[in-house]
DSSP file (Angstrom, degrees, kcal/mol; ACC not computed):
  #  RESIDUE AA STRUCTURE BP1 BP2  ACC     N-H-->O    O-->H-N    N-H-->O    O-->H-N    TCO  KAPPA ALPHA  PHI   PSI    X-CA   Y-CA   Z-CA
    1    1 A X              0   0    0      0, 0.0     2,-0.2     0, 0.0     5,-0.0   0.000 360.0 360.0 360.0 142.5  105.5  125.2   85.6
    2    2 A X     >  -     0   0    0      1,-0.1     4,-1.3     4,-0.0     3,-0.5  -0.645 360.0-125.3 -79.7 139.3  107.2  128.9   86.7
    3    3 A X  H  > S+     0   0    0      1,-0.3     4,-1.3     2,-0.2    -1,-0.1   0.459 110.6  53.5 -70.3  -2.4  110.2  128.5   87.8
    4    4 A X  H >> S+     0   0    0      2,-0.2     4,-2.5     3,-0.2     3,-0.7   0.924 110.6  51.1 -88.0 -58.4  109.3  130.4   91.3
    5    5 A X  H 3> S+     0   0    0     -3,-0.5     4,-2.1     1,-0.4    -2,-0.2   0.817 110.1  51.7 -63.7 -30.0  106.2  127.9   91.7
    6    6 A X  H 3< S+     0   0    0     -4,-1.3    -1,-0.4     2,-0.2    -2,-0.2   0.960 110.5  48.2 -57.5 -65.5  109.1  125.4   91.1
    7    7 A X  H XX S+     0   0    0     -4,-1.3     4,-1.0    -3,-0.7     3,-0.9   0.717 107.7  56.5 -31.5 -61.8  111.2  127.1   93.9
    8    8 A X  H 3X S+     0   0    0     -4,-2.5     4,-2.6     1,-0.3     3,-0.4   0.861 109.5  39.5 -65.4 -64.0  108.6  127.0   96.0
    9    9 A X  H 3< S+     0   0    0     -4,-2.1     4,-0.4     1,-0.3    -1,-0.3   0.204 104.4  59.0 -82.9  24.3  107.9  123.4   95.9
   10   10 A X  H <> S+     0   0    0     -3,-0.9     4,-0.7     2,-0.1    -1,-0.3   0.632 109.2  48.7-105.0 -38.0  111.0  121.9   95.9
   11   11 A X  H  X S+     0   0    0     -4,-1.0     4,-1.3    -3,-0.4    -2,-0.2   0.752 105.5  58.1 -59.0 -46.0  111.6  123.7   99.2
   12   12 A X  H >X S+     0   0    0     -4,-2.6     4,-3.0     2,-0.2     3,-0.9   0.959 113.6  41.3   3.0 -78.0  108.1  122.5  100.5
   13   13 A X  H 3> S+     0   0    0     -4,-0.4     4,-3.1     1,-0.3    -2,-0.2   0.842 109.5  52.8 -56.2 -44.8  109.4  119.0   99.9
   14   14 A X  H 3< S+     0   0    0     -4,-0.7    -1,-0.3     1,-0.2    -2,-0.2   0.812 117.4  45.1 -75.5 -12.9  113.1  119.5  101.2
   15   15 A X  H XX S+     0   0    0     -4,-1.3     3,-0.8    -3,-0.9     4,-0.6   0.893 113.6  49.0 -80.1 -43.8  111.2  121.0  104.8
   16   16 A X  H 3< S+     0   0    0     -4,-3.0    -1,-0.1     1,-0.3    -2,-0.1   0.890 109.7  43.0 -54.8 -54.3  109.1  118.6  104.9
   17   17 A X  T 3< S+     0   0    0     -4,-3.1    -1,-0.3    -5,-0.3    -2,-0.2   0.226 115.6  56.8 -72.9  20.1  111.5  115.4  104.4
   18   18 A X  T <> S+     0   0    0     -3,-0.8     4,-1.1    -5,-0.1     5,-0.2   0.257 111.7  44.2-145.7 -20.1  114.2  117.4  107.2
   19   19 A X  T  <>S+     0   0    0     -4,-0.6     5,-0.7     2,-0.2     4,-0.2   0.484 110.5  51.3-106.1  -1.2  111.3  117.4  109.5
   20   20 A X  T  45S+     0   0    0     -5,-0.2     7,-0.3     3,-0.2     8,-0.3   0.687 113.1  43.5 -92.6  -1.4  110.3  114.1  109.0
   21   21 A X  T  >5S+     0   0    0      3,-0.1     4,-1.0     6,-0.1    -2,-0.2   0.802 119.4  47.8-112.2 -47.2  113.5  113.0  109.5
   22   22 A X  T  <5S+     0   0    0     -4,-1.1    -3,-0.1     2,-0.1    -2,-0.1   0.963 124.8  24.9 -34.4 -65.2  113.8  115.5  112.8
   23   23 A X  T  45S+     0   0    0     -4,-0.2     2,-0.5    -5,-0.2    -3,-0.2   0.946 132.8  27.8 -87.4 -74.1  110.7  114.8  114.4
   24   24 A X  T >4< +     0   0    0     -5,-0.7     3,-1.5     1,-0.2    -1,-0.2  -0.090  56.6 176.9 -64.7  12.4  109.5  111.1  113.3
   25   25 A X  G >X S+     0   0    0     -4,-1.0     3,-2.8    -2,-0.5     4,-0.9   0.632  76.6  73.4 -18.2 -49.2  113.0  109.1  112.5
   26   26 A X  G 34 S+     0   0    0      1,-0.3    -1,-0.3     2,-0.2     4,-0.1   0.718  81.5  61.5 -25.1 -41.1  110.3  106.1  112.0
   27   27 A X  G <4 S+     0   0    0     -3,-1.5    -1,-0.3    -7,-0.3     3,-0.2   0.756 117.1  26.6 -72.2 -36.6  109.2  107.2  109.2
   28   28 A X  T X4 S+     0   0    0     -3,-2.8     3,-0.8    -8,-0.3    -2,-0.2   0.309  87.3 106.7-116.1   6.2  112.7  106.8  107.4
   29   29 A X  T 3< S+     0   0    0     -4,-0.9    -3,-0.1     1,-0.2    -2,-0.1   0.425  73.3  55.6   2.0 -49.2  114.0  104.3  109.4
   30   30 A X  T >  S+     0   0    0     -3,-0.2     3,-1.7    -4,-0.1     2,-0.3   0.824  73.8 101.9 -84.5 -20.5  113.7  101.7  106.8
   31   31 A X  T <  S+     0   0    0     -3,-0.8    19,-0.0     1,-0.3    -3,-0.0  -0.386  84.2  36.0 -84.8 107.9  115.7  103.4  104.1
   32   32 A X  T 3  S+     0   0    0     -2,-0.3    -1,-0.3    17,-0.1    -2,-0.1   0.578 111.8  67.6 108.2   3.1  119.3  101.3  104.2
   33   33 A X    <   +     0   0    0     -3,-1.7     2,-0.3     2,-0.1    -2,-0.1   0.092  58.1  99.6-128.2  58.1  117.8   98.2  105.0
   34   34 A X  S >  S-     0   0    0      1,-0.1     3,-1.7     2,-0.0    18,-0.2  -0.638  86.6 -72.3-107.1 163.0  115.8   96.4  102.8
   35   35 A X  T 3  S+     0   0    0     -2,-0.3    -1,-0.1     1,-0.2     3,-0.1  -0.239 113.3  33.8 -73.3 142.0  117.2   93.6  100.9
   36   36 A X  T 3  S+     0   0    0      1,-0.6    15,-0.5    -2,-0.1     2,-0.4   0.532  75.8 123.0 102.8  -0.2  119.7   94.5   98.1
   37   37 A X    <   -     0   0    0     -3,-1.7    -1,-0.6    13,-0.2     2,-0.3  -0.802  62.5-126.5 -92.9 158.1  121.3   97.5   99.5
   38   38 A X  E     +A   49   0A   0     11,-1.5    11,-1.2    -2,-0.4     2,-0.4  -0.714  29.7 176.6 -85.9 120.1  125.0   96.8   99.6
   39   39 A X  E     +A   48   0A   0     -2,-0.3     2,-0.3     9,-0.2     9,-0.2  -0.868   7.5 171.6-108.0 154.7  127.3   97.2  102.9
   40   40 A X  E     +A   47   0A   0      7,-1.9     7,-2.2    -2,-0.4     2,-0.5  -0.823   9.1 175.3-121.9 142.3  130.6   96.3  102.6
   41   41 A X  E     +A   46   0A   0     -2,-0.3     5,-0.2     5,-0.2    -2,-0.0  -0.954   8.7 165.4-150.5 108.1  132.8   97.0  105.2
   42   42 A X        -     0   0    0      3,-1.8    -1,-0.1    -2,-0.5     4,-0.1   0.930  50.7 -71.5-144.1 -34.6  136.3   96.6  106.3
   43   43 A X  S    S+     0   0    0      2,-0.0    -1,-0.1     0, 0.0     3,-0.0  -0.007 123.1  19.4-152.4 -50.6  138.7   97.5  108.5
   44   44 A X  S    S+     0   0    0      1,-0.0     2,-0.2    -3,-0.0    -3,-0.0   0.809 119.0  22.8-103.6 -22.5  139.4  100.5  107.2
   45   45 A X        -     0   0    0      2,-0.0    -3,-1.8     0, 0.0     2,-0.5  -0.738  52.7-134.8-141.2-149.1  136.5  101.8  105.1
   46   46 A X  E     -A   41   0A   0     -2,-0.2     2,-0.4    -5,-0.2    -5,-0.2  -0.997  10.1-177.8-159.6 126.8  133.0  101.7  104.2
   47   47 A X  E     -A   40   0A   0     -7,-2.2    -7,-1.9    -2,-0.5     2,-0.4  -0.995   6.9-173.6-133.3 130.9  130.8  101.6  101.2
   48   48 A X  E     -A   39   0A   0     -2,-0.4     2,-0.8    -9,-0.2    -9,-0.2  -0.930   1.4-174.0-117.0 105.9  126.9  101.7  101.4
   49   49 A X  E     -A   38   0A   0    -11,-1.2     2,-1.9    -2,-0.4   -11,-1.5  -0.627   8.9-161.5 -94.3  87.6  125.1  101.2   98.2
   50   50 A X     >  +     0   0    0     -2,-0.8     4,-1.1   -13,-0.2     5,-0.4  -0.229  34.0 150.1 -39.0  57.6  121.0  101.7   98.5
   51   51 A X  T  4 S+     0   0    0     -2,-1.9    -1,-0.2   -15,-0.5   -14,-0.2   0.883  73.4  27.6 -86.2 -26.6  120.4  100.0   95.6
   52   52 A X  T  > S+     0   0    0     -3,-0.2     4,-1.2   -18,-0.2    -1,-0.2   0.689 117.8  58.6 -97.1 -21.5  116.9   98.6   96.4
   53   53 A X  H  > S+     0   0    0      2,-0.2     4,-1.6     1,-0.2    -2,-0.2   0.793 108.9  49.8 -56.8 -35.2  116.0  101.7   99.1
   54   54 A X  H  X S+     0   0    0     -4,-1.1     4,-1.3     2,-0.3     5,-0.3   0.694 107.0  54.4-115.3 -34.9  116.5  104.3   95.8
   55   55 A X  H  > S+     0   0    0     -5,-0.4     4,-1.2     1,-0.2     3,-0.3   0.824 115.1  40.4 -66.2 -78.9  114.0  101.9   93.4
   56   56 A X  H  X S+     0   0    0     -4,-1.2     4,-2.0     1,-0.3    -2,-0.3   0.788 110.4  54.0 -49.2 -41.0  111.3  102.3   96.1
   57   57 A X  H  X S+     0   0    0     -4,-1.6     4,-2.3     2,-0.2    -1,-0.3   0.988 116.0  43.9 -64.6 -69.7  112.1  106.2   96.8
   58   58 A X  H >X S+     0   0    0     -4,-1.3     4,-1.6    -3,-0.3     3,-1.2   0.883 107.3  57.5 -21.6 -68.9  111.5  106.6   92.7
   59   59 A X  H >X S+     0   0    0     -4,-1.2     4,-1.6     1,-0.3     3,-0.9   0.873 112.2  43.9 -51.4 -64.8  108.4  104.4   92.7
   60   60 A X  H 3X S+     0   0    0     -4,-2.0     4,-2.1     1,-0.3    -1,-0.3   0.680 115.1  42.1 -58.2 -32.6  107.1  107.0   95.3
   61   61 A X  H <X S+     0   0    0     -4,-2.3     4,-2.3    -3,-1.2    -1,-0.3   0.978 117.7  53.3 -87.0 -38.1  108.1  110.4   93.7
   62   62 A X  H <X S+     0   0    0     -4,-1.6     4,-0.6    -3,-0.9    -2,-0.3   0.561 112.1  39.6-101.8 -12.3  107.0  108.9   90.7
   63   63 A X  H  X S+     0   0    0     -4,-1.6     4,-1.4    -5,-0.2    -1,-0.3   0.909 120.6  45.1 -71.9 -53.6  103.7  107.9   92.0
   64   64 A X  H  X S+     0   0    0     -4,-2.1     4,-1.0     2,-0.3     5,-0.3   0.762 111.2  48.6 -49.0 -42.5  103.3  111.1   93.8
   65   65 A X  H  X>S+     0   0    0     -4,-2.3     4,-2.8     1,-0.2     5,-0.7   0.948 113.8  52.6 -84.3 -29.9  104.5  113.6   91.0
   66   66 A X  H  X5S+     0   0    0     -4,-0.6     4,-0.6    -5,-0.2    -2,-0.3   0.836 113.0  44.3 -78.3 -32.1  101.8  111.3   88.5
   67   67 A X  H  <5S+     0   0    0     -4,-1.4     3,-0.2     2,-0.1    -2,-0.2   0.983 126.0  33.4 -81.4 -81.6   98.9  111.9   91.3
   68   68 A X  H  <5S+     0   0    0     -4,-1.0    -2,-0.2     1,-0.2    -3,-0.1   0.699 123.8  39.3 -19.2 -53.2   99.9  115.8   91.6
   69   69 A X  H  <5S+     0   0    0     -4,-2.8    -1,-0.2    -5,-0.3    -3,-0.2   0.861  78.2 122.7 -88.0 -39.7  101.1  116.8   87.9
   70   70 A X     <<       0   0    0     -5,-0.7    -4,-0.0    -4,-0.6    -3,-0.0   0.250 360.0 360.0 -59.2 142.9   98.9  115.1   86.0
   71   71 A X              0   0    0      0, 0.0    -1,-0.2     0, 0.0    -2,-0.0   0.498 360.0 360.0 -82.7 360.0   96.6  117.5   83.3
């Protein structure tokens, strides 16, 4: 792919996901609570690990880029 065409869609995507997140919160909603992400929390700080949110966000680009890319 040229790297402009590249440009191009990778900015697509980041407009897209910033207006989904703008307009529809619903839609991303889920992301930070499915089972297996990590909170731990105490008094004074905070760690969030997405560990099971981040599989499912992969499965999807990697479904998506195989529907899209493919020759």
């Amino acid at each position: 792919m040229e790297p402009g065409k590249a440009l191009i869609s990778i900015g697509a995507l980041i407009l897209a996901v910033g207006l989904a997140i703008n307009y529809a919160p619903w839609l991303v909603s889920w992301f930070g609570k499915l089972p297996g992400d990590i909170r731990i929390q105490n008094k004074n700080s905070f760690v969030f690990i997405p560990i099971t949110s981040m599989i499912v966000v992969s499965l999807l680009i990697t479904v998506l880029a195989n529907l899209f890319f493919r020759k």
